[in-house]
DRENPARO-512086 format. One line per field, with one value per residue (C-alpha): residue in three letters; x, y, z. Coordinates in pm, whole numbers, plus 32768, in hexadecimal, padded with zeros to 4 digits. Example, Ala and Ser with C-alpha at 12.3 -4.5 7.8 and 13.67 -1.06 7.14 Angstrom:
DRENPARO-512086
rest <- c(Ala / Ser)
c1 <- c(84CE / 8557)
c2 <- c(7E3E / 7F96)
c3 <- c(830C / 82CA)
***
This chain:
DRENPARO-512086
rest <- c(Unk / Unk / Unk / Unk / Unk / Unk / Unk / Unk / Unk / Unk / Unk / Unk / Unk / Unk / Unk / Unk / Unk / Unk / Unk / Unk / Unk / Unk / Unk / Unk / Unk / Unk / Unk / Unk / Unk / Unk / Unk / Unk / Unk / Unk / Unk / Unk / Unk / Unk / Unk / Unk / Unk / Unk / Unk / Unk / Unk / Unk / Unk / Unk / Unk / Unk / Unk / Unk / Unk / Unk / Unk / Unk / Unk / Unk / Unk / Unk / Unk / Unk / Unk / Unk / Unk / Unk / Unk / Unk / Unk / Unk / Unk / Unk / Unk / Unk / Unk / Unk / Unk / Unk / Unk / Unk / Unk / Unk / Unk / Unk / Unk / Unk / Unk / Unk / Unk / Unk / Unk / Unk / Unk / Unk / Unk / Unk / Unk / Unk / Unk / Unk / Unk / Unk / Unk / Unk / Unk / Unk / Unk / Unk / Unk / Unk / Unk / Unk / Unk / Unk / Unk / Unk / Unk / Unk / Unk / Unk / Unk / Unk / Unk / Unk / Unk / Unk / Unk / Unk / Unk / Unk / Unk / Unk / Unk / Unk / Unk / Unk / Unk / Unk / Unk / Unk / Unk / Unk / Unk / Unk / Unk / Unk / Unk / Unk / Unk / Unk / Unk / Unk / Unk / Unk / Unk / Unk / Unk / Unk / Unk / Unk / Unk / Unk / Unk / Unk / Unk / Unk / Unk / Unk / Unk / Unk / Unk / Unk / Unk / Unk / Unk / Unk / Unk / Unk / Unk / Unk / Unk / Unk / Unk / Unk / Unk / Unk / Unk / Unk / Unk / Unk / Unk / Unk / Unk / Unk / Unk / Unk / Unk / Unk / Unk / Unk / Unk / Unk / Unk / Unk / Unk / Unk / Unk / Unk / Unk / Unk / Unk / Unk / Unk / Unk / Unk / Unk / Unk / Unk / Unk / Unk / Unk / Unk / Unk / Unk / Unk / Unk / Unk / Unk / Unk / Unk / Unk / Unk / Unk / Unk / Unk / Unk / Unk / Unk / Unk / Unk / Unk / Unk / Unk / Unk / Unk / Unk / Unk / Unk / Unk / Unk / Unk / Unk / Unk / Unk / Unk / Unk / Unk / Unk / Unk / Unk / Unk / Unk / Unk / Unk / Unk / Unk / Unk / Unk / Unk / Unk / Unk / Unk / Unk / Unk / Unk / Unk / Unk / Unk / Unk / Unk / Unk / Unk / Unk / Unk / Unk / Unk / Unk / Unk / Unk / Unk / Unk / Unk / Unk / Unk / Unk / Unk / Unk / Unk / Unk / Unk / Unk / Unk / Unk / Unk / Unk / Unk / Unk / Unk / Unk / Unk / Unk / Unk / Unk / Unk / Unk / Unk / Unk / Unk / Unk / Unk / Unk / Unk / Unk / Unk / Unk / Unk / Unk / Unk / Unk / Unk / Unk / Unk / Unk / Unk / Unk / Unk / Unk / Unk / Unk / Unk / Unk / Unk / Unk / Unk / Unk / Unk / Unk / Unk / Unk / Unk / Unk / Unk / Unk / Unk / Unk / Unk / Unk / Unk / Unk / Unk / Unk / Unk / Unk / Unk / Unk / Unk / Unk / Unk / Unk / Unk / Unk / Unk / Unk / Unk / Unk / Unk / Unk / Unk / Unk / Unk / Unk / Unk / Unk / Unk / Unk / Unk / Unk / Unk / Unk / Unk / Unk / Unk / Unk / Unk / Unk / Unk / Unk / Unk / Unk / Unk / Unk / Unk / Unk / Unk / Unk / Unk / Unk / Unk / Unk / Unk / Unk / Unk / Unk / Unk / Unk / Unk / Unk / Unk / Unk / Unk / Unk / Unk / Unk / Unk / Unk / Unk / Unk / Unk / Unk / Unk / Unk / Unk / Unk / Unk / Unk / Unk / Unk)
c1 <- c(9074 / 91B1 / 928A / 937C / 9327 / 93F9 / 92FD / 91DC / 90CC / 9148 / 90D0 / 90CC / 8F99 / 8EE7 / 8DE3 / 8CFB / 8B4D / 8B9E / 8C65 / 8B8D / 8A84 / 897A / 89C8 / 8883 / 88F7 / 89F0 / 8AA2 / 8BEB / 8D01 / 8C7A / 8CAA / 8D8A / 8EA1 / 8F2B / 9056 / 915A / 91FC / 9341 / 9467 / 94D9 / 95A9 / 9594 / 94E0 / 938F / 92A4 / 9141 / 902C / 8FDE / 8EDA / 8DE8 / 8CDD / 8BB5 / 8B56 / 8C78 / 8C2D / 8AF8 / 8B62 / 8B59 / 8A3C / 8910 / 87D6 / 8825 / 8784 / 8812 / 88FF / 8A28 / 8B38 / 8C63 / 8D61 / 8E96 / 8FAE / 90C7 / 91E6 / 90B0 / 9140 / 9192 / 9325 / 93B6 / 93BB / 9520 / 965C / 96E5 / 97C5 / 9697 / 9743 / 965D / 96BC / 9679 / 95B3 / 94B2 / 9490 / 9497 / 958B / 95AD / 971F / 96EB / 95E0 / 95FB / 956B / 963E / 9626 / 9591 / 96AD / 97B4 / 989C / 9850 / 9961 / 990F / 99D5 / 9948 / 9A4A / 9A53 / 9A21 / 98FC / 98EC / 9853 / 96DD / 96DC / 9666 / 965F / 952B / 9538 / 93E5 / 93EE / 92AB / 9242 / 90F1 / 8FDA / 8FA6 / 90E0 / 91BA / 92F7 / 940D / 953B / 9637 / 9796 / 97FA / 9995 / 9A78 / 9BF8 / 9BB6 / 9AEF / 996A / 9876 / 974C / 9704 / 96CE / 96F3 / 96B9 / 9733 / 9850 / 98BD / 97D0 / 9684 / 9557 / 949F / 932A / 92A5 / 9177 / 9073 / 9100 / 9220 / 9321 / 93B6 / 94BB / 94FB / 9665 / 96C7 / 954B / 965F / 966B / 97DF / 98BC / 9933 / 9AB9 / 9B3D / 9C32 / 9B3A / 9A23 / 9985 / 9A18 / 9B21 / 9AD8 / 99BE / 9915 / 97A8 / 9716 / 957E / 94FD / 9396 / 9344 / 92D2 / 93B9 / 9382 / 9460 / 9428 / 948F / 93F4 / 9400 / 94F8 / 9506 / 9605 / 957C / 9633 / 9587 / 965F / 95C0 / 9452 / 9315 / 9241 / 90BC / 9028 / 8EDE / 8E1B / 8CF3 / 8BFC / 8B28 / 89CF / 88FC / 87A4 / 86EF / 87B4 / 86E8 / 876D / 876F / 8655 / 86A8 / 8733 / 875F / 8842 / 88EE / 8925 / 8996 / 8A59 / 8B25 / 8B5D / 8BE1 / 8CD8 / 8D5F / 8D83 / 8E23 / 8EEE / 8F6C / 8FD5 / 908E / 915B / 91B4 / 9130 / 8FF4 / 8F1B / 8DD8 / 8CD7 / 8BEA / 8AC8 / 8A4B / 891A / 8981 / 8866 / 8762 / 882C / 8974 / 89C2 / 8952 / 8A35 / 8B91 / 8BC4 / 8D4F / 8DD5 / 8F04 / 8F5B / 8F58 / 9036 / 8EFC / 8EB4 / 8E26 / 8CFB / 8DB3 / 8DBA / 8C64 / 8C4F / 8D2E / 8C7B / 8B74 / 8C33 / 8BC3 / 8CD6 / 8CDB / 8D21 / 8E5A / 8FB7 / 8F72 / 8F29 / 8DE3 / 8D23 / 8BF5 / 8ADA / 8A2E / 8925 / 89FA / 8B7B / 8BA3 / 8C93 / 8C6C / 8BA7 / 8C36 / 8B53 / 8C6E / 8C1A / 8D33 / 8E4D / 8F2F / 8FA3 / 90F2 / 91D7 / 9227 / 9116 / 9201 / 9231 / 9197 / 9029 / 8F49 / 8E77 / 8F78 / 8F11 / 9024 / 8F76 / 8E48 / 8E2E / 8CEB / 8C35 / 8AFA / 89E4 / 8881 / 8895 / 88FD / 8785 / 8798 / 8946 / 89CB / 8AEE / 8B0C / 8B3C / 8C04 / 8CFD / 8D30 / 8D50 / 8E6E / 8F2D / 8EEA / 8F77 / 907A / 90FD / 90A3 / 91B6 / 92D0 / 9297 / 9294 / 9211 / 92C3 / 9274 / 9217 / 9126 / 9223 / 930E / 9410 / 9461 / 9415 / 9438 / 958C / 9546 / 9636 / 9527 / 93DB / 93B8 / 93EC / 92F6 / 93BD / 933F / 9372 / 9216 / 9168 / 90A9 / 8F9C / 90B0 / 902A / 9116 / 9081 / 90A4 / 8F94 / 8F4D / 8EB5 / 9002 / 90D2 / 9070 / 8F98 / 8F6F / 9082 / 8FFB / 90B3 / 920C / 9351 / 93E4 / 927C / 91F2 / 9184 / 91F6 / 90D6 / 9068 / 912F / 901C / 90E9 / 90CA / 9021 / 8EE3 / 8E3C / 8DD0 / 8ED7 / 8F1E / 8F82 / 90BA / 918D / 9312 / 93FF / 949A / 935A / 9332 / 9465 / 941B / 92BF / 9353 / 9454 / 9350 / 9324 / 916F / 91B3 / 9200 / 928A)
c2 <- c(AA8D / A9E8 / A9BB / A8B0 / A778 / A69C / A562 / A4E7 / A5CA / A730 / A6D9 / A801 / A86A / A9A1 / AA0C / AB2D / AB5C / AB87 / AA4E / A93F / A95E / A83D / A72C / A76B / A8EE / A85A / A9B5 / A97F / A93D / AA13 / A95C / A84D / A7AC / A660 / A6C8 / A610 / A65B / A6F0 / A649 / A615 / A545 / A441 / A49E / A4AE / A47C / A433 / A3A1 / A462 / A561 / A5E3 / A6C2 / A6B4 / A7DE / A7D3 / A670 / A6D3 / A843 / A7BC / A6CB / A67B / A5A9 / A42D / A4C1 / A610 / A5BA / A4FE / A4C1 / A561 / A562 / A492 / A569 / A5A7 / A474 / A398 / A293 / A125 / A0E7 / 9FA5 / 9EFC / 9E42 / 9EB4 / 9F91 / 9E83 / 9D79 / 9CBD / 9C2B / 9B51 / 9A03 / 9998 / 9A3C / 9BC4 / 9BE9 / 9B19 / 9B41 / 9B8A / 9BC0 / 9B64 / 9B32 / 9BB5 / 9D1A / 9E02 / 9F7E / A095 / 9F6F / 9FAA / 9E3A / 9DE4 / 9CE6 / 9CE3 / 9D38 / 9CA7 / 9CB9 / 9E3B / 9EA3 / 9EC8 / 9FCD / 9F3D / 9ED8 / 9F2D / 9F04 / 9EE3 / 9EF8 / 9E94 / 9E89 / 9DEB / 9E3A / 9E6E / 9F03 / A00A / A097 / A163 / A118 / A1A7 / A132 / A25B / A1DC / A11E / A0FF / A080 / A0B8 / A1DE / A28C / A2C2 / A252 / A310 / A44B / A5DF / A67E / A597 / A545 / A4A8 / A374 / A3FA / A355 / A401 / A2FB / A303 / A2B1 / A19E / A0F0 / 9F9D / 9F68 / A03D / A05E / A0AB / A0BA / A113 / A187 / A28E / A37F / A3A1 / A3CC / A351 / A1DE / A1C9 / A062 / A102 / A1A0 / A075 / A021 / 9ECF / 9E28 / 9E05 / 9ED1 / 9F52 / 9FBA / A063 / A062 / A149 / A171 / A2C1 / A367 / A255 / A114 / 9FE5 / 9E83 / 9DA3 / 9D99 / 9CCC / 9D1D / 9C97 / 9D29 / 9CDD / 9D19 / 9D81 / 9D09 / 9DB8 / 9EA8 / 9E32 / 9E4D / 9E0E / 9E69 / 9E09 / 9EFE / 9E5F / 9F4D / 9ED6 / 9F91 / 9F74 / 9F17 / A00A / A151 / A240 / A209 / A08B / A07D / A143 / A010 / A0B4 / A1ED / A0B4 / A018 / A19B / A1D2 / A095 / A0DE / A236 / A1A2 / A07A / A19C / A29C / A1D2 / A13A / A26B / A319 / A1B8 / A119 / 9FE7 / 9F29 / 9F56 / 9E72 / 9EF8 / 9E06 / 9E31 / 9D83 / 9DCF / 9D96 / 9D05 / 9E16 / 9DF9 / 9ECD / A021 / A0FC / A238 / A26E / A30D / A358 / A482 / A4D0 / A5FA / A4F1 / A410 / A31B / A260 / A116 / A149 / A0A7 / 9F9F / 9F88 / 9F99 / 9E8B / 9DC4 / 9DE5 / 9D47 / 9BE0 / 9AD4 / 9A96 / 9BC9 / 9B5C / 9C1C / 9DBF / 9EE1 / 9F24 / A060 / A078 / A15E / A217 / A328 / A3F4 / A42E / A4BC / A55A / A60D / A72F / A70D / A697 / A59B / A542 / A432 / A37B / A289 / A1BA / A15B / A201 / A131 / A021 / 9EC0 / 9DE7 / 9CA7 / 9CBC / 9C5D / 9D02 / 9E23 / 9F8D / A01F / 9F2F / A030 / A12D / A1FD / A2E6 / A3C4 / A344 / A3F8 / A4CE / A378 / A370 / A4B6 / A4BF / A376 / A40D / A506 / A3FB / A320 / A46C / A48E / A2F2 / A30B / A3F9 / A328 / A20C / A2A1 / A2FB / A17B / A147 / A229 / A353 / A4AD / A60D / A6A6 / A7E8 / A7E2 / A8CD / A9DF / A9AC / A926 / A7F7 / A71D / A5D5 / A521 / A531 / A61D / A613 / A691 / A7EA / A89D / A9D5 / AAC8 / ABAC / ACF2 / AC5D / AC9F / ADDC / ADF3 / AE02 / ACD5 / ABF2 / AAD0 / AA9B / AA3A / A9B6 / AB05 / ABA6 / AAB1 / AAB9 / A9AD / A93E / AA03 / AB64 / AC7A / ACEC / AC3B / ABBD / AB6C / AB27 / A99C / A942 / A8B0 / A7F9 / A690 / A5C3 / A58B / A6F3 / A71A / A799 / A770 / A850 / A845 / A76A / A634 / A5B5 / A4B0 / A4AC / A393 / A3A6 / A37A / A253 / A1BC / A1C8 / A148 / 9FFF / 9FB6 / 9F79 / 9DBC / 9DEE / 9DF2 / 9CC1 / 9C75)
c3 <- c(5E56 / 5EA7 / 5D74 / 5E11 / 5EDC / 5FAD / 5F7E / 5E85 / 5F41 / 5E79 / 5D1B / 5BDC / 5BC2 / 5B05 / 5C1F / 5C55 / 5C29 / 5AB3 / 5A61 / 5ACA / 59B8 / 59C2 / 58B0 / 5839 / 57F5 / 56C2 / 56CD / 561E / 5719 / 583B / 5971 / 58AC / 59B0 / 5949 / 5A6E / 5AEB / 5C30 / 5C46 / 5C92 / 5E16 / 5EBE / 5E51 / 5D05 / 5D05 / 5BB9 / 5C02 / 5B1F / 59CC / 5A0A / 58D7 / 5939 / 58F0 / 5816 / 570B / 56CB / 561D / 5567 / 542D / 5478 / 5371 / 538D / 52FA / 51A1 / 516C / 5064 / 4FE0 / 50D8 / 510E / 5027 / 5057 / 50E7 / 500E / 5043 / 509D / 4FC7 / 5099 / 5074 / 5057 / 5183 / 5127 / 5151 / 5038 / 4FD4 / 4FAE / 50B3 / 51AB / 5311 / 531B / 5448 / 5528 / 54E7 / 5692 / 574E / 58F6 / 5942 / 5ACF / 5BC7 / 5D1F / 5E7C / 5EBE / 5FFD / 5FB9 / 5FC4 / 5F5E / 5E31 / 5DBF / 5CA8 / 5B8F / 5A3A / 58E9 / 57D2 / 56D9 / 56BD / 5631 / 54E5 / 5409 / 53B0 / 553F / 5693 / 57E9 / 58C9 / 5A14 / 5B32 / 5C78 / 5D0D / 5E7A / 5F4A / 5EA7 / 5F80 / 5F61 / 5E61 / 5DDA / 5D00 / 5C7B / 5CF1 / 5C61 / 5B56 / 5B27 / 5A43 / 5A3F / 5989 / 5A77 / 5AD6 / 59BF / 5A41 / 5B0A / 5A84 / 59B6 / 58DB / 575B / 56C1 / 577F / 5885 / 58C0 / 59A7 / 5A85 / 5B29 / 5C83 / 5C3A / 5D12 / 5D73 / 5C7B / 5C26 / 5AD4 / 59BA / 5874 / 57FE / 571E / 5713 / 561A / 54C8 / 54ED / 53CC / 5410 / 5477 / 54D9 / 55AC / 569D / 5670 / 57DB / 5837 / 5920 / 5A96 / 5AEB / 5C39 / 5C52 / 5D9F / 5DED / 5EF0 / 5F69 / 5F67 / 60CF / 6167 / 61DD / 61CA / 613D / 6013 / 5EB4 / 5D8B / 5C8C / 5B27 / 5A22 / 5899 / 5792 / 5650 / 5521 / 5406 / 53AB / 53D5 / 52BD / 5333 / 5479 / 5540 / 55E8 / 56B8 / 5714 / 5828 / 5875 / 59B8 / 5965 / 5A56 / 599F / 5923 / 57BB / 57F1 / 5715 / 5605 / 54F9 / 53AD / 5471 / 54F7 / 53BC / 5331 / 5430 / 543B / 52BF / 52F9 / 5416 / 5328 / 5217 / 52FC / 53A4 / 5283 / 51D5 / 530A / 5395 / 523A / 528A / 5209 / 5356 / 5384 / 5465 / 552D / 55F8 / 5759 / 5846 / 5984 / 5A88 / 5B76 / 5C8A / 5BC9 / 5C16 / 5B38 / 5C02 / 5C43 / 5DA5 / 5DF6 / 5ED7 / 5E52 / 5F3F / 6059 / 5F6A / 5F46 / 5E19 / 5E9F / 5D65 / 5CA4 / 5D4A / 5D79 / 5BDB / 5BC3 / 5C91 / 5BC3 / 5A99 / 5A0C / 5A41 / 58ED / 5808 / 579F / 56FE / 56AF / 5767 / 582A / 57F5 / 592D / 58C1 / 59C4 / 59FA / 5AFA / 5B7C / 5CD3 / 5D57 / 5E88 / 5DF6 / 5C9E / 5B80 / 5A64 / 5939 / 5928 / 5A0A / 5991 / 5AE4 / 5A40 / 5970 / 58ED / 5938 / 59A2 / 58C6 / 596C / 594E / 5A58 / 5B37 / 5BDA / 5C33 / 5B39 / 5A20 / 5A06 / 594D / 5994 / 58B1 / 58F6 / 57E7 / 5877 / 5714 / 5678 / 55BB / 552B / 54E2 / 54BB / 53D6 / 54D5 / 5602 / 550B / 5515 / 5680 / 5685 / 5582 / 561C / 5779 / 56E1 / 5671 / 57D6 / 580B / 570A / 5797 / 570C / 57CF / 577F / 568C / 5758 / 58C8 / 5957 / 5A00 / 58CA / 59A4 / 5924 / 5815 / 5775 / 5764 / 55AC / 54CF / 53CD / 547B / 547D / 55E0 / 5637 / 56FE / 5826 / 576B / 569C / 57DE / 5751 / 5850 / 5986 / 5A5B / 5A47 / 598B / 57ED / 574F / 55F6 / 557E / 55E4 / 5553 / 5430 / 53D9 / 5254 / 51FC / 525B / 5338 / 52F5 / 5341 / 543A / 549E / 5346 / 5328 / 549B / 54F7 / 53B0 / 542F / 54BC / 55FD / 5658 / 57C9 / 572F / 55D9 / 54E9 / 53EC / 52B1 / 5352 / 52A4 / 5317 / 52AD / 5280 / 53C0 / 547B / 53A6 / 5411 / 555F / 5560 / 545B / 5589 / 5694 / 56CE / 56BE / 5535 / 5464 / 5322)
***
């Protein structure tokens, strides 16, 4: 299998007979990829990938019990500044738009600096069928994104349609001196070539959100369509999950979408193909309004692979409508028997949807720009074949260190641990624009 890729098509994956286990199997973590692609030239992230047998290893029928408990540092933080001092004005405010040409450095200037509540979000809108990543972002200081990342160092994802940014994605400690401002120049590249001219928009995000909408949209023809009250649980244990990992006050709603909506999500990502999510989009009603959109559906293809959740944008962009990079997708057929279990494996979906990475990917070779998720290191590989998985890293706290724990942050690339959030992630996912005051 070819560790290194020079374009979207080489994507990490944990293959073999053994590691594709039916969703139906709910063996804990066996099979479990939620991979993203190594970096190339230009850097290459694909959709979030969660497979589909870890999404359900710590699944139980809708009345097996009380829910889970809420992780340790659930609790919501104040969505203000610490000083109590709140903006005036709209939360979001548009600082550049304009028509630019891909594989330009288009400049635009970002002053005042930004200060330390505040964030920059970068889209880049182009043809559906296409994907696009923002592969330079410069200041006078130097390059704001690229690997490895951390620090004053964001990471960046390719995305179906609409490329995107969010800077700072650190937990770095605020310094005015080094705060991203001044004249700045951004560069958009479609990845596997091709030349043209998107639509770029610069936002600037003066201060943290504290609510968020999810809409969840279901196909009427899906096998669960029909199954209301592990609807109704389900979109409770979202709200509640959500809620407790972002630190914001998330509101979950629900729409059935007409017969004639997908109810499948078909992409090739070898081939560098993720038109379904365009075909989801389409899909969309007009009318859903501000959030984030989660799609249900009964399968996720991908060339042979079986997921059990993509997120088309990380992070999703920030204008909603009816784009490919708007959807995030989850695999529901278990959805009557596990809601809780599918309201998992939508969290940590949306969570990618908000700008957050793995903590840990697959091959242990990189991991998220955060100081304060825990990182699972290669030498935890106990088995030899390359991959870590949550029963090797040390999932609620078991196993020895350095691996002891690793995998109990709900943005590790499988489940199966604990599923605590930490106050970094939360920062990240309170600068994205879909949240409000």
């Amino acid at each position: 299998m070819t560790r290194r890729a020079a374009l979207l098509g080489a994507w990490l994956c944990a293959c073999g007979g053994g590691e594709h286990t039916s969703l139906d199997a709910a063996t804990p973590d066996a099979g479990a990829h939620d991979a993203r692609p190594e970096d190339a030239t230009p850097l290459a992230d694909s959709p979030s990938r969660l497979s589909d047998a870890s999404l359900f290893a710590d699944a139980r029928p809708v009345d097996a019990g009380a829910p889970d408990a809420a992780p340790p540092d659930a609790a919501v933080p104040d969505a203000e500044p610490p000083d109590g001092a709140v903006p005036d004005g709209e939360r979001v405010v548009v600082v550049f738009e304009g028509e630019v040409a891909l594989d330009d450095m288009t400049p635009f200037t970002l002053a005042p600096p930004l200060g330390p509540e505040e964030a920059l979000f970068l889209e880049a809108r182009g043809a559906p069928d296409a994907v696009y990543q923002f592969t330079a972002v410069d200041d006078a200081r130097g390059p704001r994104i690229g690997e490895p990342a951390g620090g004053a160092v964001s990471r960046t994802s390719a995305n179906p349609e609409t490329a995107t940014a969010l800077l700072p994605n650190t937990d770095a400690p605020f310094d005015a001196a080094s705060a991203l401002g001044g004249e700045l120049r951004v560069q958009v590249r479609a990845l596997g070539g091709g030349a043209g001219r998107v639509m770029l928009r610069a936002l600037r995000v003066r201060r943290p959100a504290a609510a968020l909408r999810v809409q969840v949209v279901v196909p009427s023809t899906a096998e669960f369509a029909g199954a209301a009250d592990a609807l109704v649980t389900f979109a409770d244990a979202l709200a509640s999950r959500c809620t407790e990992r972002f630190g914001v006050e998330v509101t979950v709603e629900t729409t059935t979408l007409g017969p004639a909506a997908p109810t499948e999500l078909f992409i090739e990502s070898a081939a560098g193909d993720l038109g379904g999510f365009s075909t989801l989009a389409a899909a969309l009603p007009e009318d859903l309004g501000p959030g984030l959109r989660l799609y249900l559906v009964d399968q996720i293809h991908d060339g042979v692979d079986r997921i059990g959740g993509l997120s088309g944008g990380l992070p999703a962009p920030a204008s909603p409508g009816r784009g490919a990079a708007e959807v995030t997708a989850v695999r529901a057929k278990l959805l009557p028997d596990f809601p809780e279990a599918v309201a998992d494996a939508g969290t940590h979906e949306l969570g990618h949807a908000l700008g957050l990475w793995h903590t840990t990917e697959p091959f242990g070779d990189r991991a998220d720009p955060l100081e304060d998720t825990p990182t699972c290191p290669l030498v935890c590989d106990t088995n030899g074949d390359g991959a870590l998985f949550a029963r090797e890293c040390g999932g609620r706290a078991e196993g020895e260190a350095p691996c002891r724990g690793t995998a109990d942050n709900f943005m590790f690339w499988t489940l199966g641990g604990d599923w605590v959030a930490t106050p970094g992630q939360r920062q990240v996912v309170r600068r994205h624009p879909a949240g409000t005051d």
